[in-house]
N, C-alpha and C positions, 0 to 999 in steps of 0.2 A: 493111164491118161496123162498126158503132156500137157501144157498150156503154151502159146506162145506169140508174142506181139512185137512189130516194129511197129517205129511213129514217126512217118518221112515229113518234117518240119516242111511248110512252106510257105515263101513271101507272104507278107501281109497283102499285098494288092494281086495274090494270083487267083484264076480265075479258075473257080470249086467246080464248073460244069464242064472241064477239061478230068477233074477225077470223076465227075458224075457220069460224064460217058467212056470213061473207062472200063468204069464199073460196068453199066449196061452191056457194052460190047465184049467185053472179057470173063466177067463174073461168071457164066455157064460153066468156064472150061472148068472147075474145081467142083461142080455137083456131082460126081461120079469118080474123085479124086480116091483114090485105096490109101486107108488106113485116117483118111480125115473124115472123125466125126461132125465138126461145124465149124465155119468161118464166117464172120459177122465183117463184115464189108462196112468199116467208119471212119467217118470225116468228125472235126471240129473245125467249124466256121469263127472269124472275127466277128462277120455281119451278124451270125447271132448270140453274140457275148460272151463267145470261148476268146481267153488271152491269146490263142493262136491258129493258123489256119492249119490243120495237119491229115493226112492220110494214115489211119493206123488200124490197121486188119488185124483183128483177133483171131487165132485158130486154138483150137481144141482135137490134140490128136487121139486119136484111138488105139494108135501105135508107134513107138520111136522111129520107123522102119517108116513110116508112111509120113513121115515130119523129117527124114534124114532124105528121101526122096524127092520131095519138094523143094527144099535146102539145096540140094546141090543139081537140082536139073533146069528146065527151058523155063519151070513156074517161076521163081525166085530170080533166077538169070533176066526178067523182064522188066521186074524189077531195078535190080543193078544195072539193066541196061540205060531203061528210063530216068530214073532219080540221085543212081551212084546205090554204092553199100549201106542199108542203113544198121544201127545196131536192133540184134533180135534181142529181145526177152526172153527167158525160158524158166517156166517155175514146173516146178514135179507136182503132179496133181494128187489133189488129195479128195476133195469130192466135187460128186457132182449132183443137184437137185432142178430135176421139172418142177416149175412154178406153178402156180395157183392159175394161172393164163397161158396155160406152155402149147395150149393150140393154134394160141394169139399168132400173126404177124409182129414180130416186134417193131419199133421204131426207133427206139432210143435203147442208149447202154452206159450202165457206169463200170467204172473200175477203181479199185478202192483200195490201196496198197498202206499198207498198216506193219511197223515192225514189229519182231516180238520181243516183250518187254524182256528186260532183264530182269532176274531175280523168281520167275514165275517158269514150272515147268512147262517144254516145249510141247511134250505131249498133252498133257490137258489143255492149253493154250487151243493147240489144231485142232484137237476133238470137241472145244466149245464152237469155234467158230465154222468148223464144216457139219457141226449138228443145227447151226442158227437158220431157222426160217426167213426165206430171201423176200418174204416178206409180200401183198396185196401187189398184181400189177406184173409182175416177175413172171416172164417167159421161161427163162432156164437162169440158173445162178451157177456159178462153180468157185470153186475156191483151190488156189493151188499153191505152193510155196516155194522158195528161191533160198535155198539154206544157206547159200555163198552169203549171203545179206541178213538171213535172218527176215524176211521180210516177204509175209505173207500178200496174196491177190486176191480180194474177190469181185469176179466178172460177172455182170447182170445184165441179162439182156430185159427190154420191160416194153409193155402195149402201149404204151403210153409216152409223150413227147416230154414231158417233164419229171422225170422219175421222185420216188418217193426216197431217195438214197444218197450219202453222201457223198463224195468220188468225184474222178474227169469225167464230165459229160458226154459221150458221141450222138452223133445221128447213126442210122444205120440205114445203108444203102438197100444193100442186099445182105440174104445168109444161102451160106451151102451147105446143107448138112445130109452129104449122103452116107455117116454111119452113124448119128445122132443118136438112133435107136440104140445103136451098138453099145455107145459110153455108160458104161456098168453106173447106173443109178447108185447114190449114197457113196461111203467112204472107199476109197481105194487103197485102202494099205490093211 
């Protein structure tokens, strides 16, 4: 499993229902996308008390091959074409758990980026935090890590508009998860 996010910054006064019907009119074409198990389609608004207004789609690959696909073809190209290049994220995943509500709709998403400490082994470190319960409300939680940085992820998708968690807040438009099933439950390594 991969993990991987850009976050196309935009104007304080632009108008969020120019991404919301992007989303609507485009968001299809990646439910049937080969080798992506889920992409979560989010915004942060001003109007509702995020410090910035931004477009930043989370995906969740189920293989390198099906994330190097997307990267370099007409999906990602629409992007660049639209907004310019933004930077991607990319952490190597380490696990992934179905929540307590994972038949839920979600609504909302946090992402919660934490380094890892110094002085404290790396491997018990990841093995606490991709064994931790994502907790009452949690649609799918994943946790994956960025070793260039040191600097573990964990992404929450949750049923609920105000989540129970600490992190950037998203709304979440839409999800596409046509290998969802696929992304091997629990630790990956």
């Amino acid at each position: 499993m991969q993990a991987m996010q850009y976050e196309i910054a935009l104007p304080a006064d632009y108008d969020m229902e120019i991404i919301r019907k992007r989303v609507a009119t485009r968001g299809h074409l990646l439910d049937d996308f080969p080798g992506l198990g889920l992409k979560a389609y989010l915004i942060r608004e001003r109007a509702d008390g995020s410090p910035v207004n931004s477009y930043a789609p989370f995906y969740l690959w189920a293989s390198s091959e099906g994330m190097n696909a997307f990267l370099w073809g007409p999906g990602f190209q629409g992007i660049v074409d639209d907004f310019g290049r933004p930077r991607v994220r990319h952490w190597a995943g380490l696990a992934h758990t179905e929540g307590p509500a994972s038949t839920a709709a979600p609504v909302s998403a946090t992402r919660l980026c934490v380094p890892v400490p110094e002085g404290v082994e790396p491997g018990a470190f990841v093995a606490r935090e991709a064994a931790a319960d994502p907790g009452p409300g949690a649609v799918l939680s994943a946790v994956a890590i960025d070793v260039s940085r040191w600097e573990l992820v964990r992404f929450t998708l949750w049923e609920q508009s105000d989540p129970p968690a600490p992190g950037d807040r998203f709304q979440v438009l839409r999800v596409s998860e046509p290998g969802r099933r696929g992304l091997r439950q629990g630790r990956h390594w």
